[in-house]
C-alpha positions as CSV (number, residue, x, y, z in Angstrom):
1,X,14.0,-5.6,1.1
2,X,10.9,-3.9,-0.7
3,X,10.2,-0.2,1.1
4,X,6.1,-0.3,0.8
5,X,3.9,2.2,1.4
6,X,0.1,1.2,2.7
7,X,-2.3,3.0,1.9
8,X,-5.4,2.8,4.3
9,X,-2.4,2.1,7.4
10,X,-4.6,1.9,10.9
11,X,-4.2,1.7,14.1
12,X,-7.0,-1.2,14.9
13,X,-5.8,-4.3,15.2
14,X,-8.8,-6.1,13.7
15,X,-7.7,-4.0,10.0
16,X,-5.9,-6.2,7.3
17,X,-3.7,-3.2,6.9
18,X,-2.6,-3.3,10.5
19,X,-1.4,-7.0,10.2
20,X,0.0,-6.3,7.2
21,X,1.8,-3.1,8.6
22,X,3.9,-5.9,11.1
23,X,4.1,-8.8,8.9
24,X,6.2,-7.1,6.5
25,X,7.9,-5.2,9.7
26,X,8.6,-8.4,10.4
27,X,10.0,-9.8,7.8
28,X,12.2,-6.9,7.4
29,X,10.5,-4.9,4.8
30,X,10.7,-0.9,5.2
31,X,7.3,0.5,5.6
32,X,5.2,3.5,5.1
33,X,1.7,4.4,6.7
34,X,-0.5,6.9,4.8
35,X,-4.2,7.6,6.1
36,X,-6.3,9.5,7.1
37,X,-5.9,9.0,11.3
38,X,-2.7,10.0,13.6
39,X,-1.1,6.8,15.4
40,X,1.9,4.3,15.1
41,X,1.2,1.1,13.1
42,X,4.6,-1.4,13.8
43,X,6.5,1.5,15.5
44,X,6.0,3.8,12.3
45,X,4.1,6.8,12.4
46,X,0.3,7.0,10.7
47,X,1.1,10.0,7.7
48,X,-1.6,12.2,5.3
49,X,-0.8,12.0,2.0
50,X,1.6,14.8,0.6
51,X,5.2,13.9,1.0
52,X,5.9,12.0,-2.2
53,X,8.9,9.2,-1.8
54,X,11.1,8.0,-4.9
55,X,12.2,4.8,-3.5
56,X,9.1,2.7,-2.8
57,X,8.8,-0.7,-4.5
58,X,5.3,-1.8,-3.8
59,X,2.0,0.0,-2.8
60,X,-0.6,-2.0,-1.0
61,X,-3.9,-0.5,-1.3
62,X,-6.8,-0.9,1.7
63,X,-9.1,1.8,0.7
64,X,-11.7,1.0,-1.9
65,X,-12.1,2.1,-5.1
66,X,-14.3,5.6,-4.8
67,X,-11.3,6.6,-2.3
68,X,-8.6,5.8,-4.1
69,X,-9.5,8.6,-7.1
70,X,-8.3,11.1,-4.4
71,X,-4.9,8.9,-4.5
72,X,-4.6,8.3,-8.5
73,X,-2.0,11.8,-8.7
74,X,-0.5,10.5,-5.2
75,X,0.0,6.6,-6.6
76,X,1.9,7.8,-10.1
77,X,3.9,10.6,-8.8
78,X,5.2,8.0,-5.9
79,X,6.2,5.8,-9.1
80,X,6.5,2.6,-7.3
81,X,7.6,-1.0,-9.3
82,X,3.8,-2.4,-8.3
83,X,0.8,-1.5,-6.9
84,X,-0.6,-4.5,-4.9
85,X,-5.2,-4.6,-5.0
86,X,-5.9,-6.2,-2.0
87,X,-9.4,-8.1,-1.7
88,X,-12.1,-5.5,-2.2
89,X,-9.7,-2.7,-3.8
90,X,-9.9,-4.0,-7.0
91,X,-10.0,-0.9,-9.2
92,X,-10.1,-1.7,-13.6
93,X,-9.6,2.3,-14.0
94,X,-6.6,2.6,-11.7
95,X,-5.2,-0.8,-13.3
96,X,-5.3,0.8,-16.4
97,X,-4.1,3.9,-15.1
98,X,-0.7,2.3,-13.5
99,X,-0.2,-0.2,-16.8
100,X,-0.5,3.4,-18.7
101,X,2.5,4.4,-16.6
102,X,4.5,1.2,-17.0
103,X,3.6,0.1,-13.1
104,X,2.3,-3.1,-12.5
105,X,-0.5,-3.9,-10.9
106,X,-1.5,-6.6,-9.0
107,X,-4.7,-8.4,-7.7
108,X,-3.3,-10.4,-4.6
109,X,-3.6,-10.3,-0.1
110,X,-0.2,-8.9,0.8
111,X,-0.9,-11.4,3.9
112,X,-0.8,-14.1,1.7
113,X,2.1,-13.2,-0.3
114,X,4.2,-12.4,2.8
115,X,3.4,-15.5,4.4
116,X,4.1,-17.7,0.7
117,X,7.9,-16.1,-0.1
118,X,6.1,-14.8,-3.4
119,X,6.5,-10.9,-1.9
């Protein structure tokens, strides 16, 4: 299974990142919460950005694009396989950035890949 990290986790269950957090809980897939509020999200604890990992596979952005330039050092130093833009995070610098950097970026809904088999 892909470990992924979600950037933008939270703890309201109306948030894309929420259902995202327990679909891919639920279908097995290690995750990672990183934001800016305190909470579990699918039994996994809600974590500021700091601790770097070396073993994610995908990132799946929820924050926009001004707030992700505070994550651009964050994002390459995790080094993940992809980077997953989410409706509304699409970003042309950070794509750029990550192709630099030979990660590969994609413009799709996590929900909708989970829910396809194409994740």
């Amino acid at each position: 299974m892909k470990r992924t990290l979600i950037i933008g986790a939270s703890t309201n269950p109306m948030r894309y990142a929420y259902k995202a957090a327990h679909m891919l809980k639920g279908k097995g897939h290690e995750i990672i919460n990183i934001g800016i509020k305190k909470g579990p999200v699918a039994g996994v604890e809600i974590e500021l950005p700091g601790k770097i990992y070396d073993d994610v596979h995908t990132i799946t952005l929820y924050i926009g694009p001004p707030l992700q330039k505070g994550y651009y050092d964050y994002i390459l130093q995790t080094n993940p396989k992809r980077v997953v833009f989410n409706p509304g995070t699409e970003n042309d610098e950070l794509e750029l950035l990550l192709k630099e950097n030979g990660i590969e970026a994609e413009e799709a809904c996590t929900l909708v890949m989970l829910s396809t088999g194409q994740y």
